[in-house]
N, C-alpha and C positions, 0 to 999 in steps of 0.2 A: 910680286913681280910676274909679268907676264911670260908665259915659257914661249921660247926662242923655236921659230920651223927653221927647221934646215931643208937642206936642198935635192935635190937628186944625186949629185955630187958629192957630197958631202957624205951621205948614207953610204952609198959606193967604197966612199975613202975608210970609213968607220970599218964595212965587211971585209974591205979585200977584193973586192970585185969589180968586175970594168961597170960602165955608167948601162954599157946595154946589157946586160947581165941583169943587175937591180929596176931597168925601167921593165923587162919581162916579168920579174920577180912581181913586180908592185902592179902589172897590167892584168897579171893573170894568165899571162903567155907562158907557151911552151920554150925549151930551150935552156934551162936551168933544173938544178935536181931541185928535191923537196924540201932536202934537207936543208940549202941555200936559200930558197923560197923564203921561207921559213926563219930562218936566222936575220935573212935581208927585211920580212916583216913586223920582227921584231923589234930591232934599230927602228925602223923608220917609225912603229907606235911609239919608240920611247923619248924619240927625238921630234914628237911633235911632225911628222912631214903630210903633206900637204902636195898634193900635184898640181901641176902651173896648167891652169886650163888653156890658157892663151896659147902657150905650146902644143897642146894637146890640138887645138884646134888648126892648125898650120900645117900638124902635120897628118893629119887627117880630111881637113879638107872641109870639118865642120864644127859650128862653134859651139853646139848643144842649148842656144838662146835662140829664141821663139819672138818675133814682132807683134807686138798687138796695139791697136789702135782704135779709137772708140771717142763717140762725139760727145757722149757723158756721163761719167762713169756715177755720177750722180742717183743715175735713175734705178727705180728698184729694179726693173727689170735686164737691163742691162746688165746692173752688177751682179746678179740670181746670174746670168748668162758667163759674167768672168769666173764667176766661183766655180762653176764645172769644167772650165778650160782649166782655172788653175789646180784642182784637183788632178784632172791627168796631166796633166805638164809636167806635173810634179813628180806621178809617181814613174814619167819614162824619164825623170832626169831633167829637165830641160829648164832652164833659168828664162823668164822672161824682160825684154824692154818695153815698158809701156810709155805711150806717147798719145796724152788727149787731143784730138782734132784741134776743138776749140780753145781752150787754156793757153796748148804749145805751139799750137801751128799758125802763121797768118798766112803762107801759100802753103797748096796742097801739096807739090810736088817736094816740099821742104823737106815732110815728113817718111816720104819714100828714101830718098837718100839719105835720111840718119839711118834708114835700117840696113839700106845698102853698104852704108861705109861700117857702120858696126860688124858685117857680117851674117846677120841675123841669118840661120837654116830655111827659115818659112814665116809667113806674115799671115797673123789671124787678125781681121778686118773687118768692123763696123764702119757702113759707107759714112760721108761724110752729110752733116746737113743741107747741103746743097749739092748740085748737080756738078762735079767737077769738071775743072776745063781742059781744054784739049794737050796744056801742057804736062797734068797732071797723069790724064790717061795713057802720054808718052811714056812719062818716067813709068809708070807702073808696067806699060809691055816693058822695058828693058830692066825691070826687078830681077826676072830671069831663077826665082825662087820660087815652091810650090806657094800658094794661098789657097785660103779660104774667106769666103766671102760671108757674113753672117748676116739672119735676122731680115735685111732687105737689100732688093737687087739696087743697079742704076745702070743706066745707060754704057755701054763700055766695059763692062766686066763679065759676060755672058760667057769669056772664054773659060772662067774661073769655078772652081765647085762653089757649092752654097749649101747651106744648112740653113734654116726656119721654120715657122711653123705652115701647115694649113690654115693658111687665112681665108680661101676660098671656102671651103669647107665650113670655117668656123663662121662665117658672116649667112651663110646657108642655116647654120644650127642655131645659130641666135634667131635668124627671121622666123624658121617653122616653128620653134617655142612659143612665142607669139601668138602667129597661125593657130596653133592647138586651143593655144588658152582664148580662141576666140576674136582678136583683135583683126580689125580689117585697114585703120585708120592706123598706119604706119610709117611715122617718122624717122631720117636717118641723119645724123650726123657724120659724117665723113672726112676724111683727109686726103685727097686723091693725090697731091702733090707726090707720095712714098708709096710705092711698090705694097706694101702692105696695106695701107689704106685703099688704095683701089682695089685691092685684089677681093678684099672685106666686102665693100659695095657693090663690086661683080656678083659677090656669093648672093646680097641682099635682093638685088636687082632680078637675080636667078630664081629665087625661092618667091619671089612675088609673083612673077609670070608663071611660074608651075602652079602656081594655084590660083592664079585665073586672077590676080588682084591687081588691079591699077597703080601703077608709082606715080605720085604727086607730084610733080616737079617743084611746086612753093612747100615741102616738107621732104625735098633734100638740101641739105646745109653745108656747102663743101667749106672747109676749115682754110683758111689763108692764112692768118698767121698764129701756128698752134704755142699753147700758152699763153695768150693775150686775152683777154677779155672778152672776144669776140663768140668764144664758143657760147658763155654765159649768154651772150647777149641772140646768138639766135634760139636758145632753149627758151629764151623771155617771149621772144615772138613767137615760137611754136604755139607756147604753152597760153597767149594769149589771144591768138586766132580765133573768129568767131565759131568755123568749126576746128578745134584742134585735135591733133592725133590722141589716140588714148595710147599711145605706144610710141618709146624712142628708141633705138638702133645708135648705140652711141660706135665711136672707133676705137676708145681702148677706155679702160676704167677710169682715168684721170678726165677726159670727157664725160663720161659717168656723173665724176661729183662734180662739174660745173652744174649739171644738168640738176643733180638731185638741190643744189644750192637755189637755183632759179623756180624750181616746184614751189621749195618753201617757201620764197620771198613773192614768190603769186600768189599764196595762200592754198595752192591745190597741193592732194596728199599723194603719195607714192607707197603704196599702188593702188589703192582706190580709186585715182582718179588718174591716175596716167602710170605704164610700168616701164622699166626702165631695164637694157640690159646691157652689160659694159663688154670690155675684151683683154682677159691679161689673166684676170685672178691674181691681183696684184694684194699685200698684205691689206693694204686698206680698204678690200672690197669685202673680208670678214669683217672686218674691225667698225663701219660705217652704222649709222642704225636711217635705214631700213639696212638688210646686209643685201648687198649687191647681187642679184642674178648675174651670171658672166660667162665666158668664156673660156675655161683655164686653159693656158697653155703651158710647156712645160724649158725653160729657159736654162734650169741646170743640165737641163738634155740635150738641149740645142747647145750649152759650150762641151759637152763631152764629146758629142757628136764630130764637133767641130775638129778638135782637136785628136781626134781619132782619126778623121780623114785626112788632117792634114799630116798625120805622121805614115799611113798607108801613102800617100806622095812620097814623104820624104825617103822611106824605103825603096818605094820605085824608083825614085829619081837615083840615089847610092845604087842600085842595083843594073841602072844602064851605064852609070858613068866604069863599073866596074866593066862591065859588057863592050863597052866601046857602043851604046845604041843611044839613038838621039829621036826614040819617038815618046813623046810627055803622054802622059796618062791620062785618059777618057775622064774628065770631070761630072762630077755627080754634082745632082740638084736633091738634098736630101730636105723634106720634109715633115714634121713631126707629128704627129694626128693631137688635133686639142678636143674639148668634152666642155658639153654643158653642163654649168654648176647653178641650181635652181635653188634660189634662195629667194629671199622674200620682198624684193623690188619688182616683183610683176607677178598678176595674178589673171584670173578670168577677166574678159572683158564683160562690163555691162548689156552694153549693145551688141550685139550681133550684126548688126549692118552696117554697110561702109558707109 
C-alpha cells in the first residue's frame, strides 16, 4: 500500500501547533524554537508530507515553472541546447512546461497564452519556423514575463535577451580554412531565410573580400526549402559545372551530408577533389567517413547560458516588484565563440588559381 501525505493541517494537528507555526517550521523560517522545528519535522518525514506548490505559488507570487518552447526537439542540436537548460533548471529548482511549436501549436499566439494561464515565471524560447504574425508578436509584448530568446533572432523580438552562437565569426573561420589550404574557387550553400544563416554568409562574404577573392554569384546556393531535396540537388550542379569550385561552404552539417551524398553519386572524392566544411559539430560529423571539417559550436552552453540569464531577470524582476520600481532590465545579446574542427573533408587545393 502506498503511504498516505498528509497535509499542512494535519501535521499542525499531530504537534499541537497552529497551521503558521508548522508552515515556518517546514519553510525554514524564523519564528518558532528549534526544538518545535524539529519535532514539527519530524511528524511531517513520518507522515509522508509534501508541500502544495500551487499554494506556494499564490502566495508568493511565483510558480517555480519555466516555459520552453522549441520547433523541434528532434534535432541533435537543439536537444544538446535543452539538456543545458534542463540541467540548470534543475538544480535552481524550477519545473519546466514544454510546448513544441509544431506538434502543439497551429496559431502562434495559442502557445503564449498556455504559458500565460499556467503562470509560467519566464519563457525560454526557440523562434518558431516561420516568421510570426502580427498577432502572435502582440500576445508575446503583453507575456509581461522575462524571456529569453535562443539560438536565432526574428523580426519583433529585439526587445528580448538572446543567447547564440557566433555565426559571423564562424562562417569567417570556415572560409579562411579554405583560403589557407589554398582554395580560390569557393562555393556556398546558404540558408538566408534564418538569422543564423545569413549571419554565416555575411562572415563568408567577409573573408572572401579580405582576401581580395571574387564571390560567384552561380556558386551561391540560397536554400528555400531546408530539408527537401533541393540542397542535394544544387551540390549536383555545383559539383557538375564545367568549372566547379574545389571548395563548399555548407550552412550546418546536415547540408554537409547532402553535399558529401551528391560528391559520391558524381563519382568525385572528398577531398581530393572538392573539400567540404559544415557548421554545428553535430554527432554525425565524427561519425561520417570522410569525418567532417566543421565548425563546432557549443549548444549545452548556449542552454546554460540561457537559463542563467533568464534567472538574473527573474531576480531582477522579484527585486523591483519588492522595490515598488517598474524599470525592466537592459537585455543582453550573449554570444558564444565557436572553433574550427579540421578533420579530413578538406585538404590543400590542387590548383592554386581561381
Amino acid at each position: 500500500m502506498k503511504p498516505v501525505m498528509s497535509s499542512l493541517a494535519e501535521i499542525a494537528r499531530i504537534c499541537g501547533v497552529s497551521i503558521g507555526a508548522t508552515s515556518k517550521a517546514l519553510s525554514g523560517k524564523a519564528g518558532v524554537s528549534e526544538t518545535t522545528r524539529q519535532r514539527i519535522l519530524s511528524v511531517a518525514a513520518q507522515h509522508h508530507y509534501r508541500p502544495n506548490r500551487l499554494v506556494h505559488a499564490i502566495q508568493k507570487g511565483r510558480s517555480m515553472t519555466i516555459g520552453l518552447t522549441c520547433n523541434d526537439f528532434r534535432d541533435d542540436f537543439s536537444g544538446r541546447i535543452v539538456e543545458g537548460m534542463l540541467e540548470v533548471l534543475y538544480e535552481a529548482a524550477y519545473d519546466t512546461i514544454v510546448i513544441s511549436w509544431d506538434l502543439c501549436v497551429h496559431e502562434g499566439e495559442k502557445v503564449l497564452r498556455t504559458f500565460t494561464e499556467r503562470r509560467v515565471d519566464g519563457l525560454l524560447m526557440f523562434p518558431p519556423g516561420d516568421q510570426p504574425t502580427p498577432a502572435y508578436l502582440q500576445e508575446l509584448r503583453t507575456f509581461q514575463r522575462p524571456i529569453v530568446v535562443v539560438d536565432q533572432t526574428f523580426a519583433g523580438v529585439e526587445e528580448y535577451a538572446f543567447v547564440g552562437s557566433q555565426d559571423y565569426e564562424g562562417g569567417i573561420a570556415a572560409t579562411e580554412h579554405l583560403i589557407e589550404l589554398g582554395h580560390r574557387r569557393i562555393a556556398n550553400i546558404f540558408h538566408r531565410k534564418i538569422s543564423t544563416g545569413r549571419a554565416r554568409v555575411e562572415g563568408f562574404r567577409h573573408a572572401m573580400e579580405r582576401h581580395g577573392l571574387p564571390v560567384r554569384e552561380t556558386w551561391m546556393r540560397d536554400i528555400q526549402n531546408y530539408g527537401s531535396e533541393e540542397i542535394y540537388r544544387h551540390a549536383r550542379e555545383l559539383l557538375t559545372m564545367e568549372e566547379a569550385p574545389t571548395a563548399i561552404v555548407c550552412f550546418n552539417d546536415w547540408v554537409a551530408m547532402d553535399v558529401l551524398a551528391a560528391t559520391q553519386d558524381c563519382g568525385r572524392r572528398v577531398p581530393e577533389d572538392v573539400s567540404i566544411v559544415g557548421f554545428g559539430d553535430l554527432r554525425i560529423a565524427s561519425a561520417v567517413r570522410p569525418r567532417l571539417t566543421t565548425i563546432a559550436q557549443d549548444p549545452i552552453g548556449i542552454g546554460r547560458h540561457a537559463v542563467r540569464h533568464l534567472l538574473t531577470q527573474l531576480r531582477a524582476v522579484n527585486q523591483q516588484e519588492e522595490e515598488l520600481r517598474d524599470t525592466p532590465p537592459t537585455p543582453v545579446s550573449d554570444r558564444l565563440p565557436v572553433r574550427l574542427v579540421h578533420r579530413d573533408s578538406t585538404r590543400p587545393a590542387v590548383r592554386q588559381s581561381f
